[in-house]
PAROKOL-570369 format. One record per residue (C-alpha): x, y, z; residue in three letters. Coordinates in steps of 0.001 Angstrom, whole numbers, padded with zeros to 6 digits, always signed. Example, Ala and Ser with C-alpha at 12.3 -4.5 7.8 and 13.67 -1.06 7.14 Angstrom:
// residues 2
+012300-004500+007800ALA+013670-001060+007140SER
END
This chain:
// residues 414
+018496-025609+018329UNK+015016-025975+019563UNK+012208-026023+017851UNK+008531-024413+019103UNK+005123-024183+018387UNK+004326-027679+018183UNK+000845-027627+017663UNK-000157-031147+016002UNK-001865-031133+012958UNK-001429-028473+010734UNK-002064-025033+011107UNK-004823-022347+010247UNK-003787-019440+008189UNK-004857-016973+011519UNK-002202-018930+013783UNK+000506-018635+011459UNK-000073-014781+010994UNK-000307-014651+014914UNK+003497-016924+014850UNK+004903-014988+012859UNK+003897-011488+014939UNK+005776-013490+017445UNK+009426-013439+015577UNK+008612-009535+014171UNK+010881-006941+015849UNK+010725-003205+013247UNK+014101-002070+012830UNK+014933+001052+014027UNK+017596+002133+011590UNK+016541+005494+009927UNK+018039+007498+007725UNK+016906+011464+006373UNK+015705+011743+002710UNK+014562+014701+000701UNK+011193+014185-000241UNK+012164+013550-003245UNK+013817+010620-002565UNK+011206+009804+000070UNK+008569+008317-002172UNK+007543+005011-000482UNK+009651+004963+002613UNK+008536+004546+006175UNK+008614+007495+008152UNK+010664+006464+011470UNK+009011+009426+013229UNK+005800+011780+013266UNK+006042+015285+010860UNK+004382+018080+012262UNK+003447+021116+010013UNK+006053+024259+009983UNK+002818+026503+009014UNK-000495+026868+008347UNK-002696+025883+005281UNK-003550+028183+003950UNK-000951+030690+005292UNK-003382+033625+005084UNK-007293+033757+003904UNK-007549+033521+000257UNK-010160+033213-002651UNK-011471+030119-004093UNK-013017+031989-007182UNK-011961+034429-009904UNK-014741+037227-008798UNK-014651+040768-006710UNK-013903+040426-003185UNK-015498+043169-000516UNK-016562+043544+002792UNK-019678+041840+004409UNK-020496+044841+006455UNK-020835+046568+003794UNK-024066+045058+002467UNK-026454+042639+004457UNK-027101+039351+003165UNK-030206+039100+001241UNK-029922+042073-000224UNK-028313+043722-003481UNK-024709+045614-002942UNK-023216+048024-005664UNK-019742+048812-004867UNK-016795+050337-006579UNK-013459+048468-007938UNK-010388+050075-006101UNK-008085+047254-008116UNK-007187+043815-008682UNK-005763+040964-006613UNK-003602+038142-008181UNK-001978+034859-006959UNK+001234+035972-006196UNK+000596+039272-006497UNK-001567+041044-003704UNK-003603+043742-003690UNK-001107+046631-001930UNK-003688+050042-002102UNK-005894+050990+000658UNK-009870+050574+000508UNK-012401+052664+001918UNK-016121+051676+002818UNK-018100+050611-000479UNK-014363+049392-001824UNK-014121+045929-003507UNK-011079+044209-005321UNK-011523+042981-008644UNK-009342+039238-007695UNK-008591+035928-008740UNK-008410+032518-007437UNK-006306+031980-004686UNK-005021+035402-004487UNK-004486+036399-000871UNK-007822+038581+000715UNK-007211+042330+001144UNK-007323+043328+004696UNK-010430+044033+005690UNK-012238+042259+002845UNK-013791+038612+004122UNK-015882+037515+001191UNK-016227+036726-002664UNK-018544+036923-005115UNK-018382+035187-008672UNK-017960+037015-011384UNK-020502+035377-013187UNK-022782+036538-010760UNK-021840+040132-010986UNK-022783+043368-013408UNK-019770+045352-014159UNK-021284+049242-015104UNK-017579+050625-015966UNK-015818+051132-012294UNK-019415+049741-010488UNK-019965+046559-009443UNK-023860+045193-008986UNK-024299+042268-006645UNK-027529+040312-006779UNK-029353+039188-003238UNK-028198+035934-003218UNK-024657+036182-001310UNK-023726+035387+001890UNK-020639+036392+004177UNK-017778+034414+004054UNK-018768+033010+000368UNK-015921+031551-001517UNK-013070+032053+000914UNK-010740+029509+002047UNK-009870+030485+005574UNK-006169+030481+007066UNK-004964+027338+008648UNK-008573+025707+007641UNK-006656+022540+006336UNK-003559+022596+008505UNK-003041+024699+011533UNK+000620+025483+012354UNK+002768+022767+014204UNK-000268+020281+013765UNK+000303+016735+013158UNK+000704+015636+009552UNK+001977+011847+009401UNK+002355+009368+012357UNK+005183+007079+012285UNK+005063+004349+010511UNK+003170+006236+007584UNK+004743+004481+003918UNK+004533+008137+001784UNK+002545+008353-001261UNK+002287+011072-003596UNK-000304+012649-001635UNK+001965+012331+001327UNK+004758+014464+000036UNK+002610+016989-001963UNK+000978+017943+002037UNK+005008+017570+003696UNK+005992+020013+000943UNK+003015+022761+001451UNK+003464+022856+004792UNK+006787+023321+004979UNK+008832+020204+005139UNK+011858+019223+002663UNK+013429+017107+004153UNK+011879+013511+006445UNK+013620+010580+008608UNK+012671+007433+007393UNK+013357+003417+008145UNK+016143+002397+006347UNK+015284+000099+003181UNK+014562-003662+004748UNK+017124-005826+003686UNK+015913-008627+001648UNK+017642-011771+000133UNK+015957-014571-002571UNK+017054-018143-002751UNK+015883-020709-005171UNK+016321-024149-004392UNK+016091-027270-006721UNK+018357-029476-009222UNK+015594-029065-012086UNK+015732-025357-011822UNK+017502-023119-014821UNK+018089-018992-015296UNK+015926-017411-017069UNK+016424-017486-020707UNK+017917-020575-020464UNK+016081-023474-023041UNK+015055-026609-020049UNK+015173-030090-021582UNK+012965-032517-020300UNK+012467-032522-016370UNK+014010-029265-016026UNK+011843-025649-015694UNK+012612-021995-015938UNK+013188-020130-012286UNK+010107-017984-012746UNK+009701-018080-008601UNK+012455-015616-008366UNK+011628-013246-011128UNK+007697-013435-009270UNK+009510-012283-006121UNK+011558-009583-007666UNK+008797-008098-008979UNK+006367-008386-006122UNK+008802-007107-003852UNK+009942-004071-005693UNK+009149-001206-003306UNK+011364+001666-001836UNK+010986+000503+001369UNK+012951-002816+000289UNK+016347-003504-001276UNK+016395-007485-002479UNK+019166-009169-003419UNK+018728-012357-005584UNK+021119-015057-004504UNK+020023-017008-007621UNK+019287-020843-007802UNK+020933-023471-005203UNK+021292-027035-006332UNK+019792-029728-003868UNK+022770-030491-001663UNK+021999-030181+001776UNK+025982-028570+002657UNK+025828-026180-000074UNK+022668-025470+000774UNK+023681-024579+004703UNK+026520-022321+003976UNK+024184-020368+001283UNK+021210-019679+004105UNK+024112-019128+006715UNK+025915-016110+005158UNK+022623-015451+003822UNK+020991-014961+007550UNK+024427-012638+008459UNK+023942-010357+005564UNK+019930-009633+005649UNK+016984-008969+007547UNK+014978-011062+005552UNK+015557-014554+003541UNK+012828-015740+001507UNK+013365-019267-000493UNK+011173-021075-002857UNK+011207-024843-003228UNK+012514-027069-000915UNK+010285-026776+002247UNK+008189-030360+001985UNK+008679-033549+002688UNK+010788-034885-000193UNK+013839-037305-000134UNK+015654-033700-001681UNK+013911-031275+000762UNK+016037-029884+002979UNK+015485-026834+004047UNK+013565-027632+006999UNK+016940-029407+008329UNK+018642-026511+007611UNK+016763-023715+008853UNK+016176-026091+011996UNK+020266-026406+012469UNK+020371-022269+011728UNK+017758-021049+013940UNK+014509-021394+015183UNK+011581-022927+013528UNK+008479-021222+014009UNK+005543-023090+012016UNK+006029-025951+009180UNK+002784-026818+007289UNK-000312-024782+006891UNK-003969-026137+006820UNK-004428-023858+003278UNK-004632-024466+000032UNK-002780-023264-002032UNK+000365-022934+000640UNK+000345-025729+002713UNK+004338-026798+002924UNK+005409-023294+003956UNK+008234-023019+006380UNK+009391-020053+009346UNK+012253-019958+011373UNK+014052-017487+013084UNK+017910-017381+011995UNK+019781-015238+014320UNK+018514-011412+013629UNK+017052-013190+010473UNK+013386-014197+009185UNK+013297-017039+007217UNK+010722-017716+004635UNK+010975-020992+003022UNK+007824-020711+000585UNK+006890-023648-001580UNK+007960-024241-005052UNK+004731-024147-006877UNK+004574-020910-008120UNK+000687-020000-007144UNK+001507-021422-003480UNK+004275-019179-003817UNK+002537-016081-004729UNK-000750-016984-001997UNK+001520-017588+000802UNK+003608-014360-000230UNK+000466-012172-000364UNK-001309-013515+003112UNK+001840-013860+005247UNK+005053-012976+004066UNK+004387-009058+002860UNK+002061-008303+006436UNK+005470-009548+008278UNK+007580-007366+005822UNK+005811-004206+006357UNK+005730-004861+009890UNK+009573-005469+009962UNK+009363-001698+008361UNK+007482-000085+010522UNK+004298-000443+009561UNK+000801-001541+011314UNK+000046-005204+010323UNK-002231-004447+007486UNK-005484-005767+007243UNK-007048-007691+004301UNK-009989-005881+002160UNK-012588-007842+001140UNK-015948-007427-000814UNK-018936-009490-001183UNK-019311-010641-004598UNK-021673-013022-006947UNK-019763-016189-008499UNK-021753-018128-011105UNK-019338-020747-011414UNK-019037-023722-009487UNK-016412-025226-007392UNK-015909-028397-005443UNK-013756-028186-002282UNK-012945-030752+000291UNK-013384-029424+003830UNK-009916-029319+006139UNK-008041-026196+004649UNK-008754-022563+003983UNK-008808-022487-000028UNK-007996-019359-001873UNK-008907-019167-005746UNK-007069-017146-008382UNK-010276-015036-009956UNK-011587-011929-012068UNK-013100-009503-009557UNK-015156-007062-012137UNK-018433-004231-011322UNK-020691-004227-014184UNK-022507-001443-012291UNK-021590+000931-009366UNK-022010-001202-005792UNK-022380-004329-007742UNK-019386-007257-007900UNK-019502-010462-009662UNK-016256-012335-009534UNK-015393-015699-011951UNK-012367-017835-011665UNK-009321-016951-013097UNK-008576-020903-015097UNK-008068-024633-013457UNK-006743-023678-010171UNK-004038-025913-009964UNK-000963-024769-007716UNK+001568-025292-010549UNK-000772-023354-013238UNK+000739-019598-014378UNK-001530-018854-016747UNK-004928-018349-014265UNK-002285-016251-011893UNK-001324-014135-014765UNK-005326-013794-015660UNK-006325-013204-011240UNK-006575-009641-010128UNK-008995-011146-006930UNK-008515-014194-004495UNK-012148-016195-003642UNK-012038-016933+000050UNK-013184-020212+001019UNK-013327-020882+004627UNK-011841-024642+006111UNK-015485-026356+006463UNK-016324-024619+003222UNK-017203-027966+000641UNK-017026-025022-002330UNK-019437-022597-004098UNK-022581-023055-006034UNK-023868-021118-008641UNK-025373-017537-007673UNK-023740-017769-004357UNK-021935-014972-002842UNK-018346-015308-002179UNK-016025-013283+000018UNK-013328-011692-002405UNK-009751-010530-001186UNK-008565-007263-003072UNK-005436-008625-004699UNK-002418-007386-007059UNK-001405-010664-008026UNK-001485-009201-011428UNK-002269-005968-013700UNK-004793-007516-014908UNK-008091-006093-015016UNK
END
């Protein structure tokens, strides 16, 4: 098949992301979840409210609720308790003029009454109530529909649900929501020196930690990943594995495999398979990173060094995954922080460094590296819970500079 984007030289971390927008198509299979089950899913269409929020005017205190007309603001009011109102239970009597209700937080308002006073603010003289000047109409009520008016919109499309998310869905009404159906996932590792975990490596061989990295990354709602386990380097066996692989997913990612190595072949593969969108980034770490179209399948081929693994999976491969869900192309957060260490870099590649953001006072961020930032290294990726950005002319950071500092969960580390 052919093969595009043939840009010489390699390419900038912004032209990739824009490549691989190029090959990203959402999938429009949905399926309808009780919220319960929704946690984390993509809604596959909008949710509009079945009612208001609040359904009817209620207090936001434990005081005496009355009528504003029957008082002016400014002034003291003495009125007379006629009962009590409770959540759940409302108030049922009739009032008269100089009435109030004795009622709790967010019991419904009697009709008629429109504000509340504390009762810390109030006398009680047996049945009489004595209400200082300082009250205004309205005080203390939350209105009806002042959060969500009936048949409003609540989520867009495209909304992943948090906690938050189906908290508001059930208050206003909603049990039940249509969602994308989980993105289909499948992990390869490639290489003869590679062994399961728990296995004990004798000398040249290593533990498959890429995979476990993956799993673990990649273990959302929204995504259902099958591990295909390790695949020895021969270049047949190695075919029919990414074949079936590409009929059975929406998504393969590899590790290992994707440079220029005598047992490398997974660009010849994926270049036999499909379409090969980019080979060879100008970043660091991340620079022999593979994409190809195979059939209705992404490929990732990511490289085998774990923290070029885990940059090139953070800045490229989970933005095209939540896209591929249904989601907006997220943007990057960064702060500004203060590094006191420094660093040498060679200009020619965007650098990202494994680091410790940290805020020794509100507003203020300093940020250290993480260890030796070597692309093979674990322990520094463990240590990260920040990535230093370092532009491609960048030649590296001196002390007491300020460095621009990517918001990362590369670890729980903090």
């Amino acid at each position: 098949m052919s093969t595009c984007f043939t840009t010489p030289g390699l390419l900038s971390l912004a032209q990739a992301q824009q490549r691989i927008q190029h090959y990203l198509t959402p999938i429009s299979d949905c399926q309808t979840l009780p919220l319960s089950h929704a946690l984390g899913r993509v809604l596959a269409e909008p949710v509009k409210a079945r009612w208001a929020l609040p359904s009817h005017a209620n207090s936001a205190m434990d005081g005496y609720a009355f009528a504003s007309t029957d008082g002016a603001p400014g002034q003291p009011v003495q009125l007379r308790i006629a009962g009590h109102a409770w959540a759940g239970r409302p108030y049922q009597g009739s009032l008269q003029p100089g009435d109030c209700v004795r009622i709790f937080t967010g019991a419904l308002l009697p009709k008629g009454l429109d504000t509340v006073v504390m009762q810390e603010q109030v006398t009680v003289s047996g049945e009489i109530i004595h209400i200082p000047p300082h009250w205004q109409a309205q005080d203390h009520v939350r209105q009806a529909g002042e959060d969500i008016v009936a048949g409003a919109n609540l989520l867009p499309a495209g909304r992943r649900l948090s906690a938050a998310d189906l908290a508001l869905l059930a208050a206003a009404g909603i049990s039940t929501v249509s969602v994308v159906r989980a993105l289909r996932l499948a992990l390869l590792a490639t290489g003869d020196e590679l062994l399961p975990v728990g296995a004990t490596p004798q000398p040249g061989q290593i533990i498959n930690s890429n995979s476990l990295y993956l799993q673990a990354a990649l273990q959302q709602p929204h995504l259902e990943v099958n591990d295909l386990g390790i695949q020895k380097d021969d270049k047949q066996m190695l075919r029919r594995q990414v074949e079936q692989a590409a009929e059975n997913c929406d998504v393969l990612i590899t590790s290992g495999g994707a440079s220029v190595g005598e047992a490398d072949y997974l660009h010849s593969v994926f270049s036999a398979l499909g379409e090969i969108g980019f080979w060879k980034l100008a970043l660091k770490p991340g620079k022999p990173m593979l994409v190809a179209q195979l059939g209705h399948c992404l490929g990732f081929g990511l490289p085998g060094n774990p923290v070029s693994l885990a940059v090139t999976l953070r800045l490229l491969v989970q933005p095209a995954l939540a896209v591929l869900s249904g989601q907006a192309w997220p943007e990057p957060f960064y702060v500004h922080a203060v590094c006191d260490q420094p660093y040498h870099k060679k200009p020619g590649r965007e650098e990202y460094l494994r680091a410790v953001l940290s805020q020794p006072e509100p507003g203020r961020f300093q940020v250290r590296l993480a260890g030796a930032q070597g692309s093979h290294r674990l322990k520094p990726l463990s240590q990260a819970n920040a990535l230093i950005h370092l532009s491609r002319d960048s030649t590296g950071i001196t002390p007491g500079a300020t460095v621009a500092v990517l918001i990362d969960e590369l670890s729980t580390h903090s």
